[in-house]
C-alpha positions in Angstrom: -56.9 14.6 -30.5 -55.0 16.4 -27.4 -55.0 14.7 -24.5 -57.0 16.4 -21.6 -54.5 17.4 -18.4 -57.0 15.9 -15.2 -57.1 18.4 -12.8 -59.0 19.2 -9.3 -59.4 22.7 -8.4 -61.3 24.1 -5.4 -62.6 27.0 -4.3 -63.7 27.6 -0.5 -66.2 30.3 0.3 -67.1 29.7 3.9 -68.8 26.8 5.1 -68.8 25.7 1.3 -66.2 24.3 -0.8 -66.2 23.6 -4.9 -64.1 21.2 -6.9 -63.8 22.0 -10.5 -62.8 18.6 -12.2 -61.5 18.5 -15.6 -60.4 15.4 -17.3 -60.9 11.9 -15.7 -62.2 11.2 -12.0 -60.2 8.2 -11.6 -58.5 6.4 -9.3 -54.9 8.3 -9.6 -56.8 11.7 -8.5 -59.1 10.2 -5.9 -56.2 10.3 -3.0 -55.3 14.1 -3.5 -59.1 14.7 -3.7 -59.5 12.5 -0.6 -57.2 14.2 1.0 -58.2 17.6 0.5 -61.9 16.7 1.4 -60.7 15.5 4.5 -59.0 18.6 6.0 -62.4 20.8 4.7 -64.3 18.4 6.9 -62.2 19.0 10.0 -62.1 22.9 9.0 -66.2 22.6 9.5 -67.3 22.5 5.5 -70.6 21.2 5.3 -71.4 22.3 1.1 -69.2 20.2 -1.0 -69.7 21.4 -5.1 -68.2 19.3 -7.4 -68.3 21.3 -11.2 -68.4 18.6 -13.8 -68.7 20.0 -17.1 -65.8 19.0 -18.0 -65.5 15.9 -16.3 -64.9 12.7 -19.7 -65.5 10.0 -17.1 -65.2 9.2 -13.5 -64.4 5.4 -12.4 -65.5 3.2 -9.1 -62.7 4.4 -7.0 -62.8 8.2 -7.4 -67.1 7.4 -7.2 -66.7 5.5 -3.7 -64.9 8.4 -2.1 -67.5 10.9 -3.0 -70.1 8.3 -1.6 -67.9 8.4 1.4 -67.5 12.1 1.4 -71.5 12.1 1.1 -71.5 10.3 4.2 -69.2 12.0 6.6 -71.3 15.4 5.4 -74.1 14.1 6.7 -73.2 12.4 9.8 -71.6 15.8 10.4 -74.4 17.8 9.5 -77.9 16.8 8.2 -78.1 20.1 6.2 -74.9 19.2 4.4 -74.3 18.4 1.2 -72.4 17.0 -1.7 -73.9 18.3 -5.0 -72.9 17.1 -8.6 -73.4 20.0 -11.0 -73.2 20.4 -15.0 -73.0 16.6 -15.3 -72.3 15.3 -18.8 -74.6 12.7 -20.0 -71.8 10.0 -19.3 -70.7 10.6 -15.9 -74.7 10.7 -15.2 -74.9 7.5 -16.5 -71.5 5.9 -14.5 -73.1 7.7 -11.2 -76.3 6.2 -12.4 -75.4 2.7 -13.5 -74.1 2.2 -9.6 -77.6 3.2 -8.3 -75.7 6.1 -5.8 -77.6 8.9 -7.6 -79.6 9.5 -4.4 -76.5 10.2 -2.5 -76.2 13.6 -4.3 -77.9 17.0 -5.1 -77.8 17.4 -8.9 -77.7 20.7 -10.2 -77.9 21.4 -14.1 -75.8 24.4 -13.7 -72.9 26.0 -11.8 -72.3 29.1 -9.7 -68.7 29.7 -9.0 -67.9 31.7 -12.1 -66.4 34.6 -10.1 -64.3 32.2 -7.2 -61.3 32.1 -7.1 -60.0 28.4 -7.5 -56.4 26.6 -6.4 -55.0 23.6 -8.1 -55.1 20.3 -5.7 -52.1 18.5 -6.6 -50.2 15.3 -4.3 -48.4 12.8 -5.7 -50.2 9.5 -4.9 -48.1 6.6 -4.0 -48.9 3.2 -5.2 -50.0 2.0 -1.9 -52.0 5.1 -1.3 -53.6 4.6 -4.5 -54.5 1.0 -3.6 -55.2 2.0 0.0 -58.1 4.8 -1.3 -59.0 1.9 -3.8 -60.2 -0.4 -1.4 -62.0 1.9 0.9 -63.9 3.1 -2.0 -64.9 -0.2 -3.6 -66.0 -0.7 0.3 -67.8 1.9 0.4 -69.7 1.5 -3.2 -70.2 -2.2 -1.9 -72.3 -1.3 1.2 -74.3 0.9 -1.0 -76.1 -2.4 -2.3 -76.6 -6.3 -2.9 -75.9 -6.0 -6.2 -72.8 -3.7 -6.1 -71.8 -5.8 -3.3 -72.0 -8.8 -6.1 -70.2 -6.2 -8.8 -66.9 -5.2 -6.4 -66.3 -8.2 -4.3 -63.6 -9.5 -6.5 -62.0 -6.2 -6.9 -61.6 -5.7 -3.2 -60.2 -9.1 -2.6 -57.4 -8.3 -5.5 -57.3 -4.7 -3.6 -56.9 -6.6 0.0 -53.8 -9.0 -1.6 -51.8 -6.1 -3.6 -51.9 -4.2 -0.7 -50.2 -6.9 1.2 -47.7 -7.2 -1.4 -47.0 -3.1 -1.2 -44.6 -1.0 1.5 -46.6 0.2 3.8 -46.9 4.0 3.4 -44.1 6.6 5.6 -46.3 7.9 8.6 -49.3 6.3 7.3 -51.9 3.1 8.1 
């Protein structure tokens, strides 16, 4: 079996931006994405899509930064929103299984079949990868007791590698 490229596209119509994500939502995308996210928040975005039909599987970290990003929306604008569309059964059930369903719109279907999408692509470093690590297992952790119970481990190892790394050029 061909292994699938993971890719982030986006599309921006005005106040609205959607991600097509094909592949794996994992950790090594979840900075670019991050990033991206960030400068349509300070452009005034308030409609984040994310197109998942071809989404295999998306992990904690790439998970805690769209809880984050469901946040920020908000606090932004209470008419925002993040929205998870054409969701296979399995990313359903990882979104699911960390009880952060309720953080999102769902929609069964997609409508940015005519937009015209551009490739996200960045180079993560490995402390930019742990960095966006951490703040996403944070994040997921303050979503509940029990996923408090579930990441606490993961974001002590997080806090200690991150010691270990360089500190990032021109970043925290």
């Amino acid at each position: 079996m061909a292994e699938t490229k993971n890719r982030i596209q986006v599309a921006v119509r005005g106040d609205g931006a959607t991600f097509r994500i094909t592949g794996r939502a994992t950790f090594d995308v979840a900075p670019p994405f991050k990033e991206a996210c960030e400068g349509l928040l300070a452009a005034d975005c308030r409609a984040f899509t994310l197109e998942l039909a071809n989404c295999e599987t998306m992990d904690s970290t790439f998970l805690g930064v769209l809880i984050r990003l469901a946040r920020r929306v908000k606090e932004r604008s209470p008419a925002g929103t993040v929205t998870l569309a054409a969701m296979p059964a399995k990313v359903r059930e990882q979104v699911s299984s960390l009880g952060v369903l309720s953080f999102f719109r769902i929609a069964d279907e997609t409508e940015s079949h005519d937009a015209d999408f551009q490739a996200v692509n960045a180079a993560a470093s490995k402390t930019q990868i742990t960095e966006v690590s951490l703040e996403a297992h944070q994040e997921l952790m303050a979503t509940s007791a029990e996923n408090e119970q579930r990441f606490k481990d993961v974001v002590a190892f997080l806090n200690e590698d991150l010691k270990r790394l360089p500190p990032r050029p021109g970043g925290a």
